[in-house]
C-alpha positions in Angstrom: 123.8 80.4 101.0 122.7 82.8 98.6 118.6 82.7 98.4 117.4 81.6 95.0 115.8 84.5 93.1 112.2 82.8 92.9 111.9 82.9 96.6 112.7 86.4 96.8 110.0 88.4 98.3 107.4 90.4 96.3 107.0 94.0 96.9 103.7 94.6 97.5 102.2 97.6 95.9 100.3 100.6 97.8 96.4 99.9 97.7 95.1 102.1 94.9 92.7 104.6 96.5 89.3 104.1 95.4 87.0 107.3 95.3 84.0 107.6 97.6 80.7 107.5 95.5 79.6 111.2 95.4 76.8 111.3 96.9 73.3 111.5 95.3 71.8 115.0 95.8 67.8 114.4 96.7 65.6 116.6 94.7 64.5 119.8 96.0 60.4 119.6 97.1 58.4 122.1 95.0 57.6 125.2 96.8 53.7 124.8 98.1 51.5 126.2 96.1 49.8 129.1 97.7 45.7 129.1 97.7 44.0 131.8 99.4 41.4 131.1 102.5 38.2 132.6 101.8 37.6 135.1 104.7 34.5 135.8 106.5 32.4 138.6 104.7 33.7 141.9 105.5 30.7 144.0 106.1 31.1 147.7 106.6 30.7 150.9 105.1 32.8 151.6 101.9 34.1 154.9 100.6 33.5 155.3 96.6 35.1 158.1 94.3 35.2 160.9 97.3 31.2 161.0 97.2 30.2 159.2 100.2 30.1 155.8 101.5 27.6 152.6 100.6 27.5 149.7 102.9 27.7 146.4 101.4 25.3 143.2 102.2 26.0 140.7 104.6 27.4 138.7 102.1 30.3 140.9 101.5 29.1 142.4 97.9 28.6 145.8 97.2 25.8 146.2 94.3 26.1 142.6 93.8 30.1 142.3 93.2 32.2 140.2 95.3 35.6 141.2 96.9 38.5 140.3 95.2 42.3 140.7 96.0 44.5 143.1 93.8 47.4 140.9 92.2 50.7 142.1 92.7 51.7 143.6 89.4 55.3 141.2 90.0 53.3 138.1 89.6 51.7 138.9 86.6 53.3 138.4 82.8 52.6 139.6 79.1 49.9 137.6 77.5 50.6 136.2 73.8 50.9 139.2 71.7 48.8 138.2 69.3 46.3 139.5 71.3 47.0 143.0 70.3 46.9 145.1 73.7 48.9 145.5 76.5 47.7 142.3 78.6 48.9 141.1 81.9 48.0 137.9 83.3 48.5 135.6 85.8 51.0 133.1 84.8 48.5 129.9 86.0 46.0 130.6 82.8 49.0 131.2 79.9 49.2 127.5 78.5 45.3 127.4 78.5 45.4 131.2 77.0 48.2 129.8 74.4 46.2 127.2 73.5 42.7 128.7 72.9 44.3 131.3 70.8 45.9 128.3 68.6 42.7 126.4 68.3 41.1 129.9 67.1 43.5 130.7 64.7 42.5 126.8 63.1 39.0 127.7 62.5 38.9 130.1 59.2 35.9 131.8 60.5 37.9 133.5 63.8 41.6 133.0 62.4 43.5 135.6 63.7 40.9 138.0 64.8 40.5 137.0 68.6 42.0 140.4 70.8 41.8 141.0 74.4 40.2 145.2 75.5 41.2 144.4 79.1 43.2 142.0 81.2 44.2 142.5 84.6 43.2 145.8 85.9 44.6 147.2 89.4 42.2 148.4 92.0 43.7 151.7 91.7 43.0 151.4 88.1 39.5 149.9 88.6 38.7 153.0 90.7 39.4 155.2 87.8 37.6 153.4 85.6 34.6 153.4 88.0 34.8 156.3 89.3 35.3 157.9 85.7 31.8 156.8 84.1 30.2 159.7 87.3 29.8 162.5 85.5 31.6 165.5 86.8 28.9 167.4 88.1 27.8 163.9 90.2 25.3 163.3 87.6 24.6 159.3 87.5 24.1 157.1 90.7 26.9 154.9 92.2 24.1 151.9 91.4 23.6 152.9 88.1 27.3 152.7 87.0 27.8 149.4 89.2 25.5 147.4 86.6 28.2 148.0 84.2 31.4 148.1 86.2 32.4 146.8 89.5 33.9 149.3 92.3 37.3 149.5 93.0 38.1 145.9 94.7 35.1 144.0 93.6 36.0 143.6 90.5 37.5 140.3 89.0 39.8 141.5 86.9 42.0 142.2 89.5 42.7 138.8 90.0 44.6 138.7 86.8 42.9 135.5 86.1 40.0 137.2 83.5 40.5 138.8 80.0 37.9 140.5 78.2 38.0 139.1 74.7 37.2 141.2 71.3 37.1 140.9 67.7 39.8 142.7 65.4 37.1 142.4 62.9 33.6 144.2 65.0 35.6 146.7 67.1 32.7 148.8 67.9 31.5 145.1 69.4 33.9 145.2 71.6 32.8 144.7 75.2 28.8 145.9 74.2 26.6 143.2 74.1 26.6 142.7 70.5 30.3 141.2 71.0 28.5 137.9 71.9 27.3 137.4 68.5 30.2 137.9 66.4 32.0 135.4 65.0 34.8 135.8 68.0 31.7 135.8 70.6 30.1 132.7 69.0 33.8 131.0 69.2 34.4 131.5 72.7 30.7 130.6 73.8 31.4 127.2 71.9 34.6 126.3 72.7 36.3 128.8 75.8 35.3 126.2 78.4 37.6 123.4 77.0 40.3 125.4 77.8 39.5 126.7 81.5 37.6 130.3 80.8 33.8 130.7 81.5 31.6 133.4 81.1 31.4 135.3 84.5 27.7 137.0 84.0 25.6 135.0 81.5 22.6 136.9 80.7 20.1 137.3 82.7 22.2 136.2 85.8 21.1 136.1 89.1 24.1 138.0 90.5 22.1 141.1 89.1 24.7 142.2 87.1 25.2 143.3 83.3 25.4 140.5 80.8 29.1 140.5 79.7 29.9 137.8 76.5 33.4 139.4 76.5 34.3 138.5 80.1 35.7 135.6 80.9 37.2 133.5 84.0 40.0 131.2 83.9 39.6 128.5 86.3 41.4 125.7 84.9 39.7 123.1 82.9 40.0 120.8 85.9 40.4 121.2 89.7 44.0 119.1 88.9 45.5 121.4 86.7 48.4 123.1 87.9 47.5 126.4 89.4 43.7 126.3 89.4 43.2 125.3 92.5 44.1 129.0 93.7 41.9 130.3 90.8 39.1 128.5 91.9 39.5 128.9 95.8 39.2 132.6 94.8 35.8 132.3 92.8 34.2 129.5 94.6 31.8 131.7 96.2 30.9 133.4 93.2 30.6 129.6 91.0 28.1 127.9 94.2 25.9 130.8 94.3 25.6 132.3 90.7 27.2 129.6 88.0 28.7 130.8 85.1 27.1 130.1 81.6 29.1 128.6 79.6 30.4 127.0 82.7 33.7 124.7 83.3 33.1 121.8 85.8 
């Protein structure tokens, strides 16, 4: 007998592939932040300008300045260039440095006048400058010129994480004592700390060193910010023993 049509077979059709669910890529962890350890203080003789040798304290200072590490200059960036020199910083303190110089340029009395005279300065450099304020004939005292500049790693601009800070509008302020009360110096006393910075050496510190309203820290204006935590590990010695003034907690 012929077989009716309807109870032909079917043909069945291939399965359609179905494509495997690519799969999810897992974020990448964030590289670990690197904080430095504080080392034991390194006592020991140290050679200054090619006129001799001073030995430090116990502590580690030499004529009251702590150690500090010289920044690699590949780490460092261009600070805003409103502030009117050649500024390198650290890249941790930028948004806090953007944003001080925005709240400045709000208030009428400082608008647009806030400049930087020095940002990070490399031991080598720091040795010039040093070593440069000795007169030629040796005249002046390593201690002498100490008070007003730290020797060649001791000084915390090397860190990259401190600008000095002057006034387009009292130049001949800038970094002399009279910078702290200009209308930029008065700014900064008032209202640097909300955004991270604090005056290094207050006057009449106990770290025996100069009064300096231009100088100023960055340390973050919390422990939690992002990058202060190296800033800080780096000062911590120098914040326990001789606070800054204004300070940032």
């Amino acid at each position: 007998m012929t077989p009716l049509a309807g109870c032909a077979p079917a043909t069945q059709q291939a399965p359609v592939p179905v494509a495997a669910p690519s799969p999810v890529a897992t974020p990448a962890a964030p590289p670990p932040v690197a904080i430095p350890t504080p080392s034991a203080p390194v006592t020991g003789p140290v050679a200054l300008c090619g006129r001799g040798t001073v030995q430090r304290t116990a502590d580690g200072r030499l004529f009251h300045h702590f150690p500090y590490p010289d920044t690699s200059a590949s780490t460092l960036i261009d600070a805003p260039p409103t502030l009117g020199a050649s500024c390198k910083v650290h890249p941790a303190l930028l948004p806090d440095l953007t944003r001080l110089l925005a709240a400045a340029d709000a208030d009428p009395a400082v608008a647009g006048t806030v400049r930087a005279v020095s940002c990070h300065r490399s031991v080598a450099l720091q040795q010039l400058t040093f070593c440069g304020g000795i007169g030629p004939d040796g005249s002046g005292s390593f201690a002498e010129r100490a008070w007003a500049s730290a020797p060649p790693g001791f000084s915390e601009h090397s860190t990259g994480y401190v600008i000095d800070f002057g006034s387009s509008t009292a130049p001949a302020c800038n970094a002399e004592a009279c910078f702290g009360a200009t209308p930029a110096g008065r700014w900064l006393r008032a209202n640097a700390a909300r955004f991270g910075f604090e005056m290094s050496f207050p006057a009449g510190n106990k770290q025996q060193v100069k009064w300096e309203p231009w100088h100023w820290r960055w340390v973050g204006t919390a422990a939690t910010e992002a990058g202060a935590v190296p800033a800080r590990t780096l000062f911590a010695t120098a914040r326990t023993r001789f606070p800054a003034e204004p300070k940032v907690d």
